[in-house]
N, C-alpha and C positions, 0 to 999 in steps of 0.2 A: 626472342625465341625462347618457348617454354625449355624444360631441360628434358622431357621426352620427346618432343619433335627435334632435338637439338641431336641427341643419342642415336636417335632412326636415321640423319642424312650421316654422321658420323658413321655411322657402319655399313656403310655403301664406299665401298673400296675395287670392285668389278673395272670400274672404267682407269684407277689410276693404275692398277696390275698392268692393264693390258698398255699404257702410257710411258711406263718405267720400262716395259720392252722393247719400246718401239715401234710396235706396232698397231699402236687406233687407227682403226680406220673409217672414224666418221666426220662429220663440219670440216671435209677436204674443202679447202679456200681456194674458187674457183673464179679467174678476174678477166674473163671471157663468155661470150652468151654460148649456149647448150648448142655446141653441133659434134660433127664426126672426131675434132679436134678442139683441144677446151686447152686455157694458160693454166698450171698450176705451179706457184713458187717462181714465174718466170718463166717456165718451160712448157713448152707442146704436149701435151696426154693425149692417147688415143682414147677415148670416149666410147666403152661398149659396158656403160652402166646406166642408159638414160633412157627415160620411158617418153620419150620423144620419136616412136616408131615410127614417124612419115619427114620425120625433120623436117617439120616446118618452122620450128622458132623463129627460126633468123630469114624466113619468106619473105619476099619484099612487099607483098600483098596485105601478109598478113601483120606486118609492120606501120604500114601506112595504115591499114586501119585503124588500129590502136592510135597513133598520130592524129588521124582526124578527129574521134571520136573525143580523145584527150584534148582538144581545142574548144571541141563543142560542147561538151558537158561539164569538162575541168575534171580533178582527180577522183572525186570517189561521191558519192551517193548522201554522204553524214546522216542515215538513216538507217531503217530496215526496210524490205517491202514495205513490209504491212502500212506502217506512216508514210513517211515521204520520200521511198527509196526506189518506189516504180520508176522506172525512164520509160521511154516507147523503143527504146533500142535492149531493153528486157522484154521487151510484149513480144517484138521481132524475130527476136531468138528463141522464145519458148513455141512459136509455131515453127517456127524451120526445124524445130527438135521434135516436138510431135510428128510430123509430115514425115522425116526424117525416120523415123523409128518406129512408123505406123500407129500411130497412138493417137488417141484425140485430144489430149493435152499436155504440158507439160509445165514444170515451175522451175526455177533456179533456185540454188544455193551457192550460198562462197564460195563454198569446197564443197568436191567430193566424201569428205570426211564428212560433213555438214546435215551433206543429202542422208547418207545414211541412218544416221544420228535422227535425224528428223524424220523419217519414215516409218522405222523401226519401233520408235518410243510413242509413237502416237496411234499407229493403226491396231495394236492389240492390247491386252490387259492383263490383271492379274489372273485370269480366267481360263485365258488362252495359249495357247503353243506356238512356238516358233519351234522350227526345225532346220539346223543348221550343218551345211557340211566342216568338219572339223578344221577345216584350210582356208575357211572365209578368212575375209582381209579383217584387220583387227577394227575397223569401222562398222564391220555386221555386227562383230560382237559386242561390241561395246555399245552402239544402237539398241540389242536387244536387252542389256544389262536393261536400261533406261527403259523398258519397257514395263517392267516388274514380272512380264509372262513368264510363263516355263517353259525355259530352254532345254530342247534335247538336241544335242551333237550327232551325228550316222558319220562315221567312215567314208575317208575321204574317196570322192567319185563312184560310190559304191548304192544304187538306189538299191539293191537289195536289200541291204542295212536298212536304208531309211524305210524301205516295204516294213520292215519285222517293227522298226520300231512306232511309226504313224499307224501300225494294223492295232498296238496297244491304248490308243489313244480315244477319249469319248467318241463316238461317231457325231455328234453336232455342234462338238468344239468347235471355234475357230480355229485353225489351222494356217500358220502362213511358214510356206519353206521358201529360206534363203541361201542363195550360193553365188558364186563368183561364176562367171562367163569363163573367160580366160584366167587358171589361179595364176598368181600373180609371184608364184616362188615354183612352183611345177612346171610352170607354163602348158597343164594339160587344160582341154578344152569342156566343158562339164558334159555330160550325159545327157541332156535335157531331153531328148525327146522320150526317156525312159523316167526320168524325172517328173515331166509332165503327166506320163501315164500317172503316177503313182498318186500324184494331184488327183488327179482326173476320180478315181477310186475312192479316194477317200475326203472328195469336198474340198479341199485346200487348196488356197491360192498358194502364187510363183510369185517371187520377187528376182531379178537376174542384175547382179552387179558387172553391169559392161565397163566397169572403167577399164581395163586393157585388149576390150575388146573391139571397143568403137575406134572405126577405121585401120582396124583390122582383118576382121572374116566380116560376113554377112553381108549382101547385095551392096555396092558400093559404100562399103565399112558400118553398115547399118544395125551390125552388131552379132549378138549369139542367137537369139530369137530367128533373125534374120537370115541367118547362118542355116538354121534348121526347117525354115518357113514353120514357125511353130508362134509369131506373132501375134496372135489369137489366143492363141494358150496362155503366154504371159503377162500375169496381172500386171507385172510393176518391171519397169524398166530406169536403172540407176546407170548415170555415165558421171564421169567426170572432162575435165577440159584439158588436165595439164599434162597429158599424155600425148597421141595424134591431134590433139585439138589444139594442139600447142599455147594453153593459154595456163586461165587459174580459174577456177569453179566448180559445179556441179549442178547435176539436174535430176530429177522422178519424172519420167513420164507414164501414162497411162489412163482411164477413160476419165471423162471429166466431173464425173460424181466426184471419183477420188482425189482428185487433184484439188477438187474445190473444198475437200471435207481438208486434203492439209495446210490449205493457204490458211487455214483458221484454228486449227488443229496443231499444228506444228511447231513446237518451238525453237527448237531449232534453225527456224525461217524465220517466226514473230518477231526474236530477239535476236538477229542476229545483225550488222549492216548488209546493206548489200551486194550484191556482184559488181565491182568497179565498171565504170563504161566503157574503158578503154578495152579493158576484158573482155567484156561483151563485144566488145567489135572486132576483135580480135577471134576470139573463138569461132564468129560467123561467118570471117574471112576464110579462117582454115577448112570448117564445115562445108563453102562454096568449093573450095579447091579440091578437097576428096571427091566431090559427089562430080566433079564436071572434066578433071581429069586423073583418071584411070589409074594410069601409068606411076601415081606414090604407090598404091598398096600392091600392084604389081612386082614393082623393083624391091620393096621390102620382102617380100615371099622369094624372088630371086634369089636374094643377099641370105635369107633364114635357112635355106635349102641349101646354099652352098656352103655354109657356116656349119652347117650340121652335119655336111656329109665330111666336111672337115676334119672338125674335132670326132668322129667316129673312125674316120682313118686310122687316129693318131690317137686312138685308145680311151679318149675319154667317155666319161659315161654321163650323158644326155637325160636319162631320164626318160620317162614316157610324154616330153615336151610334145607338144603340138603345133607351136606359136614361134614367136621371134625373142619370146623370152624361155634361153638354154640354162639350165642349171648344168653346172658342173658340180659333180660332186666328189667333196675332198672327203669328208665322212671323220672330222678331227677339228675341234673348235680350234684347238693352237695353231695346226697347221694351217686353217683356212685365212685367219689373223694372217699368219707368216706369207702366205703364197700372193696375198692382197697387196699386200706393201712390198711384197718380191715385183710384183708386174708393178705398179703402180713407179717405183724405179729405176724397170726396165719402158718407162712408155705408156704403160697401158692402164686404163681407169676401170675394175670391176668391181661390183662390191658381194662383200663377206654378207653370208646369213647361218647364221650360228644356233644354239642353244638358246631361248626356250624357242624361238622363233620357228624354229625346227627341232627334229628328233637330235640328239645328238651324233647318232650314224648317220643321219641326214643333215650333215653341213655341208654347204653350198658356195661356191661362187656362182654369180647371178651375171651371167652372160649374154646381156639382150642389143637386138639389132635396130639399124635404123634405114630407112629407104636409103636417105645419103653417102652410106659408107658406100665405098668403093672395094672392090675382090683384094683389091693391094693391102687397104686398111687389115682389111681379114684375115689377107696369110699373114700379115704381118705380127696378127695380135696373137693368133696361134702359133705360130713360129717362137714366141716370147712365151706363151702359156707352156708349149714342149718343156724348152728348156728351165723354166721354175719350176716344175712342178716334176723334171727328173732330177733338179739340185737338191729338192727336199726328200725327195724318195717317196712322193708322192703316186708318181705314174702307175707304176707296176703293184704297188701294194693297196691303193685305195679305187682303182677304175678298174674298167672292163680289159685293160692293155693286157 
């Protein structure tokens, strides 16, 4: 290691401060599969930090399939697409994702992170504009880095902003605005059908990041688009797997010019291996299960509703959440650190989002729900939230209490 690269990780001290307190709250070692209840160190956690919103992980459905698929094809792809990393059990799933999301086609990626990355860096140029809401998940933006465009930021859920700022813009630029469906630390729901006008105005396509949204809102979990019947409107539709889909991946869908300019286009996809096939079969199991019974995204909206009139009782403040993922907000990096590792020793699994991640008066505990919890889970995790967060003196001076 040179002695300037050696100097730059030397002076990264962030993470052993908050380690010498006692308080990190991250690579929590977890020796149990993702449900309402997770083993940490030995002991039982209550589990309301996991983007497994339908709990399905641990489905026996969607177990077996992964089991079959894993016999039939063996573990992984040793490939990309592009070469030798097609299965027909990727062909399978990119139609049931089109169909699915209205679209006429779709691709896979690893990940969600992937897809981004890969959509982003390939469909516009040094030429062009992206336009971003400032709350996208760090995958938009980082996608768009990769693009070399000009990136402009509008205020968050604010198409007003983005009116004043796309009205500045060449009129026969390309134009591509990106946002999250459901943000994924607000948990509000985007603006789209105001969003779309503005498109509409000004020539520019829609790209919508449904990873926390798919099998959540829209016609049996079909997404944000979906949500607002505004599926026509939107060019590009981004999901990922390891949330309600309870798996590991990602996908683009949308019309099949486009689809077919990234299977070639995309690097992202070119160079990357494939989507595992147990993954895939996995994903398609959970896909069947939402789309044929009801009753996961039902019981989630129950549990979100109850959880929220909950923590509003009892003074916390929610945020203008819309979703199943509640911010609470501490509004104090130390504290939020402190209250993390307070529940996490009384029981209960949430996690911190702090500085730069957010504003600093905007620190957060990340409160989200799952179909499977039970009302008991609930009181119970709020019952433990009260009392941390009046032992820190948090209650009364940082929420609406």
């Amino acid at each position: 290691m040179n002695e300037a690269l050696k100097n730059r990780i030397s002076l990264y001290k962030e993470a052993e401060a908050v380690k010498k307190a006692g308080l990190y709250p991250y690579f929590r070692t977890i020796s149990s599969g993702q449900d309402t209840m997770v083993q940490i160190g030995g002991k039982p956690v209550l589990m309301f930090g996991s983007n497994s919103y339908l709990g399905l992980t641990n489905h026996p459905k969607v177990i077996e399939a992964g089991q079959q698929a894993l016999q039939k094809y063996g573990s992984g792809c040793a490939g990309s697409r592009f070469l030798n990393g097609t299965l027909d059990i990727h062909e399978k799933l990119e139609r049931r994702l089109a169909e699915y999301t209205g679209k006429e086609k779709a691709i896979l990626y690893s990940t969600g992170y992937q897809a981004n990355l890969g959509v982003l860096s390939c469909l516009t140029g040094r030429n062009d504009y992206i336009l971003m809401d400032e709350s996208n998940h760090a995958s938009l933006i980082d996608g768009s880095r990769l693009s070399f465009s000009k990136v402009i930021k509008y205020r968050h859920n604010d198409p007003d902003d983005l009116q004043r700022k796309i009205s500045l813009l060449p009129e026969n630029a390309l134009k591509l605005i990106a946002t999250d469906g459901i943000f994924s630390m607000e948990g509000d729901i985007v603006k789209l059908p105001e969003i779309v006008k503005v498109a509409s105005e000004h020539g520019a396509s829609v790209l919508v990041d449904d990873a926390h949204s798919l099998g959540v809102i829209g016609v049996k979990g079909a997404g944000t688009a979906s949500h607002f019947g505004l599926g026509d409107e939107v060019h590009l539709v981004m999901g990922t797997f390891s949330k309600s889909l309870a798996s590991l991946g990602g996908f683009i869908a949308s019309d099949a010019a486009t689809i077919e300019y990234l299977k070639h286009k995309s690097r992202a996809l070119i160079f990357s291996a494939s989507m595992t096939p147990a993954a895939a079969a996995s994903t398609m199991a959970a896909l069947e299960l939402i789309q044929t019974e009801p009753h996961h995204i039902e019981r989630l909206w129950v549990n979100t509703r109850y959880a929220k009139a909950l923590l509003a009782e009892n003074g916390f403040d929610t945020g203008k959440s819309e979703s199943p993922i509640l911010p609470v907000y501490v509004r104090d990096n130390h504290r939020t650190f402190l209250i993390t590792k307070m529940l996490q020793d009384e029981g209960v699994f949430v996690n911190p989002v702090i500085s730069p991640a957010v504003k600093p008066e905007d620190t957060l505990i990340r409160f989200s729900l799952m179909a499977t919890h039970s009302f008991s889970q609930i009181e119970e995790a709020v019952d433990k939230m009260i009392r941390v967060f009046n032992k820190t003196g948090v209650s009364k001076q940082f929420t609406n209490a």
